[in-house]
C-alpha positions in Angstrom: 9.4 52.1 -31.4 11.2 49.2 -33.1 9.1 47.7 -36.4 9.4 44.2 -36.8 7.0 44.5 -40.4 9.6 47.8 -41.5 13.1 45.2 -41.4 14.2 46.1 -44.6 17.6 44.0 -44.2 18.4 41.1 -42.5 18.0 41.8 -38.3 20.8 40.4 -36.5 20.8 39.9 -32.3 23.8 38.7 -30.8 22.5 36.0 -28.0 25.0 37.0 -25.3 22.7 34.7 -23.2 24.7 33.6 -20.2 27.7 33.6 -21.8 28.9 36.4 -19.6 28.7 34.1 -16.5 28.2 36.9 -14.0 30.7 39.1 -15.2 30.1 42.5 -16.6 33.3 43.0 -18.0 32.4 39.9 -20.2 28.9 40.8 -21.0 30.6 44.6 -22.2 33.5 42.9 -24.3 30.9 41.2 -25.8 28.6 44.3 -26.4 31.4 45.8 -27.8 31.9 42.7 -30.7 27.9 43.3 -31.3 28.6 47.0 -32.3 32.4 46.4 -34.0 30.5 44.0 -36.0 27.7 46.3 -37.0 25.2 43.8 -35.4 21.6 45.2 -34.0 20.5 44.0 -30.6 22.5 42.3 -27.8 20.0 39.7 -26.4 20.4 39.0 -22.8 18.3 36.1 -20.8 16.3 37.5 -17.7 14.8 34.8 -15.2 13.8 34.2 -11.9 15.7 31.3 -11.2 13.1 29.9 -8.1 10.5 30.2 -10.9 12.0 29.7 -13.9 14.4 26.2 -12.8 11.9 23.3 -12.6 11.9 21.5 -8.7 13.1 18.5 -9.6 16.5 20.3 -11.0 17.5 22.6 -8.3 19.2 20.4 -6.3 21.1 19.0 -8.7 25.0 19.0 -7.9 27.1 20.3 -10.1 30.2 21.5 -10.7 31.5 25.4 -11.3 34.3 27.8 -11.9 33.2 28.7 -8.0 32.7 25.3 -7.2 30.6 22.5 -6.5 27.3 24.0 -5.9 23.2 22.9 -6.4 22.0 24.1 -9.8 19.8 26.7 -8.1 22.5 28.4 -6.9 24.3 28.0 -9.8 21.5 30.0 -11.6 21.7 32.8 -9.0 25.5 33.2 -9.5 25.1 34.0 -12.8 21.3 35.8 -13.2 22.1 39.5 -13.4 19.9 42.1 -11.4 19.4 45.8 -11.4 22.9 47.4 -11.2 24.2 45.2 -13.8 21.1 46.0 -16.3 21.1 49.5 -15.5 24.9 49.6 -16.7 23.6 47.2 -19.8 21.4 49.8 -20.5 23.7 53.2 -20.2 26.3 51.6 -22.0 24.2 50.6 -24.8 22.8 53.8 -25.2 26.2 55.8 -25.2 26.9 53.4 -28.3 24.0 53.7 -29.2 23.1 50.3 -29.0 19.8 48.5 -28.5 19.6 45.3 -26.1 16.8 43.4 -25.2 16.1 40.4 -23.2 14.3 36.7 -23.2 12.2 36.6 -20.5 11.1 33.6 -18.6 8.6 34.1 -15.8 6.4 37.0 -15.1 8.9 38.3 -12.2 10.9 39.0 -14.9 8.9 40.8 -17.4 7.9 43.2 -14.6 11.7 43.8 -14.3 12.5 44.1 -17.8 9.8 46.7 -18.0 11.1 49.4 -16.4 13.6 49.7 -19.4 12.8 50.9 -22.8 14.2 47.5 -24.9 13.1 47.4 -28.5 10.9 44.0 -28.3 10.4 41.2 -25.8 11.5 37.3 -27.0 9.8 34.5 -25.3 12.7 31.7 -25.4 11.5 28.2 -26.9 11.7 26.6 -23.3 8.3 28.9 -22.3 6.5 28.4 -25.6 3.7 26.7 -24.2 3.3 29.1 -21.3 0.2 30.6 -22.4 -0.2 33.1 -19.2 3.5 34.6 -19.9 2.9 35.0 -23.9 -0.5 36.6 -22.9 1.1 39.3 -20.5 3.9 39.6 -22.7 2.1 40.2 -25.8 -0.3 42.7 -23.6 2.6 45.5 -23.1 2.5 46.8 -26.6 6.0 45.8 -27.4 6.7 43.3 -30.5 6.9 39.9 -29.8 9.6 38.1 -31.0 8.9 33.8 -30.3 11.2 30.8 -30.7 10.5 27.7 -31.7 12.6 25.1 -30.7 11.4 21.3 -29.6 8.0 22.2 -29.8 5.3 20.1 -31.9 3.1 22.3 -34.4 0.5 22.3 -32.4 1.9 24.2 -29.8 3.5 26.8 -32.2 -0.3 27.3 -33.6 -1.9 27.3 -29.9 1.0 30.6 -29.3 0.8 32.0 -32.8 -3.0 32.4 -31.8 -2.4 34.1 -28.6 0.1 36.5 -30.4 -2.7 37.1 -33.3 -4.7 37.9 -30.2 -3.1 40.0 -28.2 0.1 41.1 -30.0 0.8 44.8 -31.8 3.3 42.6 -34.0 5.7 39.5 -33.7 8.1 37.2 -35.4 8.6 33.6 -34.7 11.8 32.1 -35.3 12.6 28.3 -36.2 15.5 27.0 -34.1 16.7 23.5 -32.7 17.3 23.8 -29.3 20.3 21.2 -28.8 23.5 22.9 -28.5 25.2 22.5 -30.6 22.5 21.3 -33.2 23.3 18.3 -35.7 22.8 20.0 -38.8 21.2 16.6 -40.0 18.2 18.1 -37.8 18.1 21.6 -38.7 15.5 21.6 -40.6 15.6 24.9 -42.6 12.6 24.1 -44.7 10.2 25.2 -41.5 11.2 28.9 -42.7 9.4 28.9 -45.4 6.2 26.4 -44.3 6.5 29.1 -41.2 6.1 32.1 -43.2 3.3 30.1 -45.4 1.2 29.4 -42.9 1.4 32.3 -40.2 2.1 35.2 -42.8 4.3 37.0 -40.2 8.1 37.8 -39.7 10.2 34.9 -39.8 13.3 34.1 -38.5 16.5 31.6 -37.7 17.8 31.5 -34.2 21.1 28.9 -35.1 22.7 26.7 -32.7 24.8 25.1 -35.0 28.7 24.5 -35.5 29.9 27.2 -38.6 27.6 29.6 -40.5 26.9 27.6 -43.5 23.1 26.6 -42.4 22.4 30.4 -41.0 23.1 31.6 -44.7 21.0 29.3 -46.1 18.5 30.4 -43.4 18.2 34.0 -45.0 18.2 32.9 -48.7 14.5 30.7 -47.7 13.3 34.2 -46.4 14.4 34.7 -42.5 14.5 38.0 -41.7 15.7 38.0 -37.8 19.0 36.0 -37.1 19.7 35.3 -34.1 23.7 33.7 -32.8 24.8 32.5 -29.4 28.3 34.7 -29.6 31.6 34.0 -27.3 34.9 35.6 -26.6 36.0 32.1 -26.8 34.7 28.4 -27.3 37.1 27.6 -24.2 35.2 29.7 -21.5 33.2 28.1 -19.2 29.6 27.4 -20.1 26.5 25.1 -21.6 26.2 27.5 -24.3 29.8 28.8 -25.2 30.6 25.6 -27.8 27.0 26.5 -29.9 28.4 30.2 -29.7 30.3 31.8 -33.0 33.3 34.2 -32.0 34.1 37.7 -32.6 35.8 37.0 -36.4 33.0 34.7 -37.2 30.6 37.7 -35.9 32.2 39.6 -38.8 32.0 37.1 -41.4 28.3 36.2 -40.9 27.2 39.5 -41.5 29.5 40.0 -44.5 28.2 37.0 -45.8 24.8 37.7 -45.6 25.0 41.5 -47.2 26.5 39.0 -50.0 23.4 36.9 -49.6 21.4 39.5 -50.7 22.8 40.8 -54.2 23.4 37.8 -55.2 19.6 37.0 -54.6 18.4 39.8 -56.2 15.2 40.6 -57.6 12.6 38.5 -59.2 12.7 40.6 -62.3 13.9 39.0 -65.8 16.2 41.3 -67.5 19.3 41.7 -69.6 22.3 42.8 -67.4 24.5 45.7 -68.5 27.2 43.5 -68.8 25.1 41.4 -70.9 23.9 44.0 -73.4 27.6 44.0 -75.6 27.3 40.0 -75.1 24.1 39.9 -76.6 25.0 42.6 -79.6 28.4 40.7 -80.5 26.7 37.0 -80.7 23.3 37.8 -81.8 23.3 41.3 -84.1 20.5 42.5 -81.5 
């Protein structure tokens, strides 16, 4: 079973989210750039759209690649079901791959439990949906929590249900706008976060570049988590918060960079120090 307290370096899920919008030929070019890029998880979204889309939205108009339609069926159109998951899943594991999914309603997690994914993530939208963290957290699986527009309080009220009920879990800071102003970011929660809930901590960006997801791993996140695309000019809420395939590549070069840099907390004279220190001090 996947470890969340044995990540030795930094976990990386590329959020494929929606950004598939109903195709599978999409969501497998884009499983393919998870693995090219020596990424961890693929992170799909799984949701029962009658539950999960509030009343007052599904009749919204709105206009689609398929036409002008009401947001509910919108949601349907692109919500995949049983033979696209079960081709998720094979394909993943000829890789191998891991995947996983965000699940919003109970429907859901009752679906995404006849798989074998590595950990369940509650999405920041169903943070203060007690009953859902509670069954979630109940399966045995790690819990993996994000955090976006919620107060403190109601990151403590779920951080105790997790305490309660979880095996293990992470919580990741994120602000939920897409794309984020990086004026409201906030990176300085990662640290107060791993402070005050001594657990996993993480980053899920939203953000134009990579700049504020590096910083994210030097104040101590562990989990990142990245909206990816095949191209900011596909159709879609999320694809302009999304990094591409070549930025895919770049963030994790960066971040293996990240971490020698860092180093260790240990004081000591470098080797390439040592004839430095002989030639300009005698010692």
């Amino acid at each position: 079973m996947f470890d969340l307290n044995k990540i030795e370096s930094t976990y990386l899920i590329g959020e494929i989210g929606i950004n598939h919008n109903g195709d599978i030929q999409i969501a497998k070019k884009l499983i393919d750039a998870i693995y090219a890029c020596s990424w961890d998880c693929a992170k799909f979204q799984k949701r029962n759209p009658d539950i999960a889309v509030p009343e007052d939205q599904k009749a919204v108009m709105r206009d689609t690649p398929w036409g002008r339609m009401k947001y509910i069926d919108y949601k349907y159109k692109v919500e995949f079901n049983k033979k696209e998951y079960d081709y998720i899943d094979q394909y993943c594991k000829e890789k191998p791959l891991a995947w996983a999914a965000s699940v919003w309603d109970l429907d859901s997690l009752e679906f995404y439990m006849n798989y074998n994914p590595p950990f369940i993530k509650i999405p920041s939208a169903m943070l203060t949906n007690s009953e859902l963290i509670t069954e979630c957290s109940q399966t045995g699986l790690p819990m993996i929590l994000s955090t976006g527009m919620s107060t403190l309080i109601e990151v403590d009220n779920a951080v105790d249900i997790l305490k309660n009920h979880a095996s293990s879990f992470a919580i990741l800071h994120c602000n939920s706008s897409y794309p984020a102003n990086e004026s409201e970011l906030n990176l300085s929660i990662i640290p107060m976060y791993m402070e005050r809930y001594e657990c996993i901590v993480g980053y899920s960006g939203h953000e134009y570049g990579l700049e504020p997801t590096i910083i994210a791993v030097t104040l101590g996140a562990k989990i990142i988590e990245r909206h990816i695309t095949l191209d900011h000019g596909m159709w879609g809420t999320d694809q302009e918060a999304s990094i591409e395939i070549k930025a895919m590549d770049d963030l994790k070069k960066r971040i293996e960079k990240v971490k020698v840099v860092i180093g260790q907390p240990k004081k000591e004279i470098s080797p390439s120090e040592i004839p430095i220190r002989k030639k300009l001090s005698g010692k």
